[in-house]
C-alpha positions as CSV (number, residue, x, y, z in Angstrom):
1,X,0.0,0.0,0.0
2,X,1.9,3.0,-1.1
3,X,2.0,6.4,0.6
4,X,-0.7,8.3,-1.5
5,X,-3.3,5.5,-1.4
6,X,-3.1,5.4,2.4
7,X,-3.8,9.1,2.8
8,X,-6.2,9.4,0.2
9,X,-8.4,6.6,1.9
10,X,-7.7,8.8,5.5
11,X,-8.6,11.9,3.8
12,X,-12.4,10.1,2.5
13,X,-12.8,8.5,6.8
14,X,-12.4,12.1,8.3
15,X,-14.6,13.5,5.8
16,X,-17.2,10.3,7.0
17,X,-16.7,11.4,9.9
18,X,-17.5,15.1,10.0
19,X,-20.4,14.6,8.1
20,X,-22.0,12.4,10.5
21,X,-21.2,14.9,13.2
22,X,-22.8,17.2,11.0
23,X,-26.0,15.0,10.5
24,X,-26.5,13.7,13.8
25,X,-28.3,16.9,15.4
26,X,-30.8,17.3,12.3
27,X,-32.1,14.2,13.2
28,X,-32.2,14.0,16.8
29,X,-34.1,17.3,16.1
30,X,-36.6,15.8,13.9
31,X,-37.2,13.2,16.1
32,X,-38.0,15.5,19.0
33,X,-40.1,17.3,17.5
34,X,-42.3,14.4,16.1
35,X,-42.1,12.8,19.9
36,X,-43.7,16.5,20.8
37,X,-45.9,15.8,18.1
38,X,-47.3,12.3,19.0
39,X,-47.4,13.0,22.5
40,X,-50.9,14.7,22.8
41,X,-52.6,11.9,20.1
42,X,-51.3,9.8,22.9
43,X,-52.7,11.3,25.1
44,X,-55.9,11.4,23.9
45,X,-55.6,7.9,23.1
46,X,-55.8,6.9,26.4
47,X,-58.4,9.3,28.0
48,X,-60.8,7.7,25.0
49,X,-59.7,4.2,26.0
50,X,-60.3,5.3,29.8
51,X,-64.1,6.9,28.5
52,X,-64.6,3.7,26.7
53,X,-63.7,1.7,29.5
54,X,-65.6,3.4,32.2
55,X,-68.7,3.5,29.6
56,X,-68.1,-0.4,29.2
57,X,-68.5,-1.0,33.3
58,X,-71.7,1.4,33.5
59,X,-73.3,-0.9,30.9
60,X,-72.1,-4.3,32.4
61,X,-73.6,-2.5,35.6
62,X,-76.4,-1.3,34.4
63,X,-77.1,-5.1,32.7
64,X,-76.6,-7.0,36.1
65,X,-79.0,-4.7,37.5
66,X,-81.8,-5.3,35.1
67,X,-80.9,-9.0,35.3
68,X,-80.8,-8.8,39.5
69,X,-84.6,-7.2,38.8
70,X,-85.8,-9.3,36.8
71,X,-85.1,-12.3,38.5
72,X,-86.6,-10.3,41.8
73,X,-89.8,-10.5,39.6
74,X,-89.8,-13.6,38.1
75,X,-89.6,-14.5,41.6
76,X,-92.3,-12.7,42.9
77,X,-94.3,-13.9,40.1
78,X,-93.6,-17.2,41.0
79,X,-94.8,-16.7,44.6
80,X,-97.9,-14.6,43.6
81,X,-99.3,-17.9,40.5
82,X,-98.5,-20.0,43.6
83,X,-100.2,-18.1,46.0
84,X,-102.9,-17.6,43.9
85,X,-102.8,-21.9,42.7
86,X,-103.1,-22.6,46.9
87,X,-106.5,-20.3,46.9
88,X,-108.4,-21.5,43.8
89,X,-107.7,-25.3,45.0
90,X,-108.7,-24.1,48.7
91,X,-111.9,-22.3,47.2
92,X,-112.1,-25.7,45.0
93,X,-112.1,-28.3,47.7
94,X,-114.0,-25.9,49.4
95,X,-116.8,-26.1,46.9
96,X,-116.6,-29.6,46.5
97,X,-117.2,-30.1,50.3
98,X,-119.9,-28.0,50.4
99,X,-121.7,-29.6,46.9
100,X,-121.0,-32.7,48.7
101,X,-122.5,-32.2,52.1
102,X,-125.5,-30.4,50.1
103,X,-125.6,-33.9,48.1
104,X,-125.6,-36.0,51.4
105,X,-128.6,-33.3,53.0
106,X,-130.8,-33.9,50.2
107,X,-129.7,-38.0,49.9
108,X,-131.0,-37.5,54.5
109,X,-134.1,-36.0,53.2
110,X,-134.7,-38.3,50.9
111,X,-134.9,-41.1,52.9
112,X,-136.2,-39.3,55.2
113,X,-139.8,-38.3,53.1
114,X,-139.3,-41.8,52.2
115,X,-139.4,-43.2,55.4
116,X,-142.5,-41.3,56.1
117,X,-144.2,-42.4,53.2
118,X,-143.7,-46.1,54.6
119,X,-144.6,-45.8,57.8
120,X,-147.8,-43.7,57.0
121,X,-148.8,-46.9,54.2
122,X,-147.7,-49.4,56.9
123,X,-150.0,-47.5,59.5
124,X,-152.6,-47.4,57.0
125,X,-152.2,-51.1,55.8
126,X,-152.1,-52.2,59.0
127,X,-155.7,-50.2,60.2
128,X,-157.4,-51.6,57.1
129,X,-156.1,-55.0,57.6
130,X,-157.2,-55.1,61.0
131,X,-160.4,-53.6,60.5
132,X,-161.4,-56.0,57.6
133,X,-160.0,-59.0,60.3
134,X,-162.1,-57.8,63.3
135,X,-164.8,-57.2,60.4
136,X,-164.2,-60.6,59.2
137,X,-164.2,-62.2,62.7
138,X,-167.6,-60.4,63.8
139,X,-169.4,-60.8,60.4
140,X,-168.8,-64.3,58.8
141,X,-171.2,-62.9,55.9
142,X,-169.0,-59.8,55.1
143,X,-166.9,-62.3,52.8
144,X,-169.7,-63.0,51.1
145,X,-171.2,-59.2,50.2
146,X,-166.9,-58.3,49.1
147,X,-167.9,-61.3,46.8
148,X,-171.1,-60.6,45.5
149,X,-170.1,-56.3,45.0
150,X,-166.8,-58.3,43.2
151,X,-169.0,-60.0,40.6
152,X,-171.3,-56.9,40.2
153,X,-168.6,-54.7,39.4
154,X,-167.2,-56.9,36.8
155,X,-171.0,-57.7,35.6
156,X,-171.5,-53.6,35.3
157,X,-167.8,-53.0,33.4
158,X,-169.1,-56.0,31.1
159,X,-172.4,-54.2,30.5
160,X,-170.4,-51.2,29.9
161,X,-168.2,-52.7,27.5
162,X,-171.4,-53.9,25.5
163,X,-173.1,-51.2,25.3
164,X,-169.8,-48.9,24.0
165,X,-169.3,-51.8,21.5
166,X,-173.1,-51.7,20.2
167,X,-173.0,-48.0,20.3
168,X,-169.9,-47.7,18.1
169,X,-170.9,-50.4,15.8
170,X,-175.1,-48.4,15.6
171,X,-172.6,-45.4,14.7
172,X,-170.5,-46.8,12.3
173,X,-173.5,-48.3,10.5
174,X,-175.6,-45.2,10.9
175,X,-172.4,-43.4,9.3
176,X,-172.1,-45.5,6.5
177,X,-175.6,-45.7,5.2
178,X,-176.3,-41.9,5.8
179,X,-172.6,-41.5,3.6
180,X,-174.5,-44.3,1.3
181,X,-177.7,-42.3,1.1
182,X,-176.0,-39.1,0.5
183,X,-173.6,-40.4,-2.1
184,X,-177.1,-42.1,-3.9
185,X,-178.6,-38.8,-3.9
186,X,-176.4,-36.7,-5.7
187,X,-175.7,-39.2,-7.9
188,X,-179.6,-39.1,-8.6
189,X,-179.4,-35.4,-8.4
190,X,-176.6,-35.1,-10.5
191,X,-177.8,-37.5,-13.1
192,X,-181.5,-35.7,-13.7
193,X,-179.4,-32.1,-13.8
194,X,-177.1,-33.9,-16.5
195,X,-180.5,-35.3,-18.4
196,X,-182.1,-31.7,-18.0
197,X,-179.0,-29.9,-19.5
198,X,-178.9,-32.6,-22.0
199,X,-182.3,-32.0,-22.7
200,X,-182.0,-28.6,-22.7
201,X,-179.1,-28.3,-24.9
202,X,-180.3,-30.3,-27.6
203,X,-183.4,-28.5,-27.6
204,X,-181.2,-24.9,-28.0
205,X,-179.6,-26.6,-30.7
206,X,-182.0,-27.6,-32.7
207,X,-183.9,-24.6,-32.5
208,X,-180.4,-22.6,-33.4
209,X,-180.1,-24.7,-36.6
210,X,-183.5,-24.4,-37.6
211,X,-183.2,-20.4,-36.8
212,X,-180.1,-20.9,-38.9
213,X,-181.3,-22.8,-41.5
214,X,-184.2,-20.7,-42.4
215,X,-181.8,-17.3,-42.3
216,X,-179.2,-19.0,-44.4
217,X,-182.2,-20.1,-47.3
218,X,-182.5,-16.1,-47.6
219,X,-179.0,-15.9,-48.9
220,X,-178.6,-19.1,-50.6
221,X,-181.3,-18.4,-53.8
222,X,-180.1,-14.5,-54.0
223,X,-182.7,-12.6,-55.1
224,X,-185.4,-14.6,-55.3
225,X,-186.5,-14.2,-51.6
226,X,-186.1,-10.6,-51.3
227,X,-184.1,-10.3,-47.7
228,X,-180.6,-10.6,-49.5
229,X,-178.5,-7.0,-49.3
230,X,-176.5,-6.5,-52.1
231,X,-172.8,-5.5,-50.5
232,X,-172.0,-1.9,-51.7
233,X,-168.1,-1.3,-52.1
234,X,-168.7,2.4,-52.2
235,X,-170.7,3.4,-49.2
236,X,-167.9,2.5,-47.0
237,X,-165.0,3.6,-48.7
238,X,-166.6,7.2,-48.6
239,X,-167.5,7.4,-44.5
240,X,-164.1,8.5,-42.9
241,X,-165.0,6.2,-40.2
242,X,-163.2,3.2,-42.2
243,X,-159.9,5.1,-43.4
244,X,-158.0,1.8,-43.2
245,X,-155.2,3.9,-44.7
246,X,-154.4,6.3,-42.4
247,X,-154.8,4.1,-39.3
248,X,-152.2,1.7,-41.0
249,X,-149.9,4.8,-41.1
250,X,-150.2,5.4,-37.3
251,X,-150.1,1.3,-36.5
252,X,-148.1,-0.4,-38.8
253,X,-147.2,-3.4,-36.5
254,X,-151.1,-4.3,-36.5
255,X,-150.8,-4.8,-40.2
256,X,-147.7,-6.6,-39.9
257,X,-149.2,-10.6,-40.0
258,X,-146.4,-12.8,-41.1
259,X,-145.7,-15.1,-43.9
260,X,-148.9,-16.2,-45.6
261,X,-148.7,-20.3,-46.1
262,X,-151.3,-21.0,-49.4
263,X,-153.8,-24.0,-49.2
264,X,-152.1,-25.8,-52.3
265,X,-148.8,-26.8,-52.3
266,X,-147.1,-25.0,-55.2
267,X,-149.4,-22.4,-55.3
268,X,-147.9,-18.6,-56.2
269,X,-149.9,-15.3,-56.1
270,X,-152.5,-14.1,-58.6
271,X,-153.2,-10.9,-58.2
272,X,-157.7,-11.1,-57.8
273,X,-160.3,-8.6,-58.5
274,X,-164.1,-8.4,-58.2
275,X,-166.3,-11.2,-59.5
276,X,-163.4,-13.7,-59.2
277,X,-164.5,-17.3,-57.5
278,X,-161.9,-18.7,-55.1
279,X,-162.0,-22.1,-53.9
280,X,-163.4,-23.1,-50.3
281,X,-160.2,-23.6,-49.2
282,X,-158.7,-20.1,-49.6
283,X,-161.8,-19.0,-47.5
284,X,-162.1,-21.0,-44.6
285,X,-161.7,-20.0,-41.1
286,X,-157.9,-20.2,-40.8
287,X,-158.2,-17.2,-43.1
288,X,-160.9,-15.5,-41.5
289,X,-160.7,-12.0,-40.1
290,X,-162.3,-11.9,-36.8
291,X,-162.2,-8.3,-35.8
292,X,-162.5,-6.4,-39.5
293,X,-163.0,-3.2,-36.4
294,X,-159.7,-3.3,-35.7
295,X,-158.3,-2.8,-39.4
296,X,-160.8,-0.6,-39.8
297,X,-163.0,-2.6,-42.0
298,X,-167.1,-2.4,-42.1
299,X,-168.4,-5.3,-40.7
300,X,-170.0,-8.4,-42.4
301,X,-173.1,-9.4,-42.5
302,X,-175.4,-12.8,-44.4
303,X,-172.7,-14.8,-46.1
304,X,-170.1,-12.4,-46.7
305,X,-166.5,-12.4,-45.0
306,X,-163.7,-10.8,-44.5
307,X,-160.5,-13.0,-45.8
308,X,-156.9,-12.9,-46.2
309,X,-155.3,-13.4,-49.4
310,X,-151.2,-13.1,-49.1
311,X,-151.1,-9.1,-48.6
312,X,-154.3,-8.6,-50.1
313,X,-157.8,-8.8,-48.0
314,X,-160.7,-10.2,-49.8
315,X,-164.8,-10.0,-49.2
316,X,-166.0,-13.3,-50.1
317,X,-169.3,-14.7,-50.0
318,X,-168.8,-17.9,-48.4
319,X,-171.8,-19.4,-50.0
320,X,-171.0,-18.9,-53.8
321,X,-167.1,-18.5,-53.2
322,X,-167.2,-14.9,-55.3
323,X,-165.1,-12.1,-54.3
324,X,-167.3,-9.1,-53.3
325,X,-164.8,-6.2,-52.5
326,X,-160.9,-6.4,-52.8
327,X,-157.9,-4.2,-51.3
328,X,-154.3,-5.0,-52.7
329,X,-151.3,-4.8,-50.9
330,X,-153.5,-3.9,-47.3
331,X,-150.8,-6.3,-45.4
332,X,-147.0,-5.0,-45.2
């Protein structure tokens, strides 16, 4: 190691040295200064740990507490239910004594009445026994009357007996034949009513036929009896009475009939006028128009009627089948 290396590696120590002397107070400053500087966090650190501490104790205090006084009144809760458990099955037996000696006073009294009741039959039995002995001894014919009263009793309920049964039986019969007589009665009642009626109205009929038959031998040779009106189309279409027109206007669902099913199958419309002969069947009653009032038609009179025909209505006279008087399209 030469000279020059030597104090060149001296030099470099010293100067180590004196900066570490230099250094050293800097830091022992700085770490004053933070000591100064942590000591009140410190500080507080602990008077919060001693708060929390202290609060921690009140609550463990407080909690036995509440625990001690509870207990104290689960306690007292325990003593009061078994206080009051002693009392009800006091009161209980209590009751069942008293329901029992109550029982046994009314079982005493019973037996009691009953007693009574004995004695006063025994007393009784024995005074009527005696009696009918010392009766017996002193009257050997008493038997003898107990027997015969014995065998009129039973003769009287036997008469009794009888006569209900007869009287039942006259009642029953008397019943009967008055039910038997009434039922006879009306029945001959009811059949000379029947016979007069009959009588009556066969009588009405034929007198309504004949009436009928003479009226209808007006119309049936026209003119040649003198009684048979000629219908006259314009004496009613002129009276204001019978404007079918305008009364359809003000009721059309009176004029509203339906389909109109034709006597002959395959039969169509042909429009009809005056002096045209239909056929029976297109002027029978199925056809008829009952109330001609209430279309505001005349009414009919002799043969004549008033008929429907599809829309059209038709005055036929029924005897000859002619159409009298015609209005097309009357129906909607």
């Amino acid at each position: 190691m030469t000279l020059a290396e030597f104090l060149k590696g001296s030099a470099l120590s010293a100067l180590a040295v004196a900066l570490a002397f230099t250094v050293m107070p800097e830091e022992a400053e700085a770490a004053v200064a933070e000591q100064q500087r942590l000591e009140p966090r410190e500080n507080r650190l602990g008077a919060q740990s001693e708060r929390i501490g202290a609060r921690q104790e009140r609550r463990s205090q407080r909690r036995s507490e509440r625990r001690a006084t509870r207990s104290d009144n689960r306690g007292q809760r325990r003593e009061a239910r078994s206080e009051n458990r002693g009392q009800r099955q006091q009161a209980r037996q209590q009751r069942r004594g008293d329901a029992q000696r109550a029982q046994q006073r009314q079982g005493r009294e019973r037996v009691r009445a009953e007693n009574r009741r004995e004695q006063s039959r025994r007393g009784r039995g024995d005074r009527s026994t005696r009696a009918t002995r010392n009766r017996a001894e002193y009257n050997p014919r008493f038997q003898e009357r107990r027997a015969d009263r014995r065998q009129e009793r039973r003769a009287d309920r036997r008469e009794f007996r009888q006569d209900r049964r007869a009287d039942r039986r006259s009642y029953r019969d008397g019943r009967r034949d008055g039910v038997r007589q009434e039922r006879r009665a009306d029945r001959r009642r009811d059949y000379r009513d029947n016979r007069r009626a009959y009588r009556d109205g066969r009588r009405d009929g034929y007198r309504d036929s004949r009436r009928g038959y003479r009226n209808d031998r007006k119309y049936r040779g026209g003119h040649r009896y003198g009684n048979h009106r000629k219908w006259n189309r314009r004496a009613w279409r002129g009276n204001s009475r019978y404007n079918w027109n305008r009364h359809r206007f003000n009721n059309r669902s009176i004029f509203r009939l339906g389909r109109y099913y034709s006597p002959y199958r395959g039969y169509r419309y042909r429009r009809l006028n005056v002096g045209f002969y239909l056929d029976s069947l297109f002027f029978s009653s199925r056809y008829y128009i009952n109330d001609p009032w209430r279309y505001r038609l005349p009414d009919v009179y002799g043969p004549y009627r008033w008929v429907r025909y599809y829309d059209d209505v038709l005055l036929v006279d029924t005897y000859s089948g002619e159409v009298v008087d015609v209005i097309h399209d009357f129906f909607w």
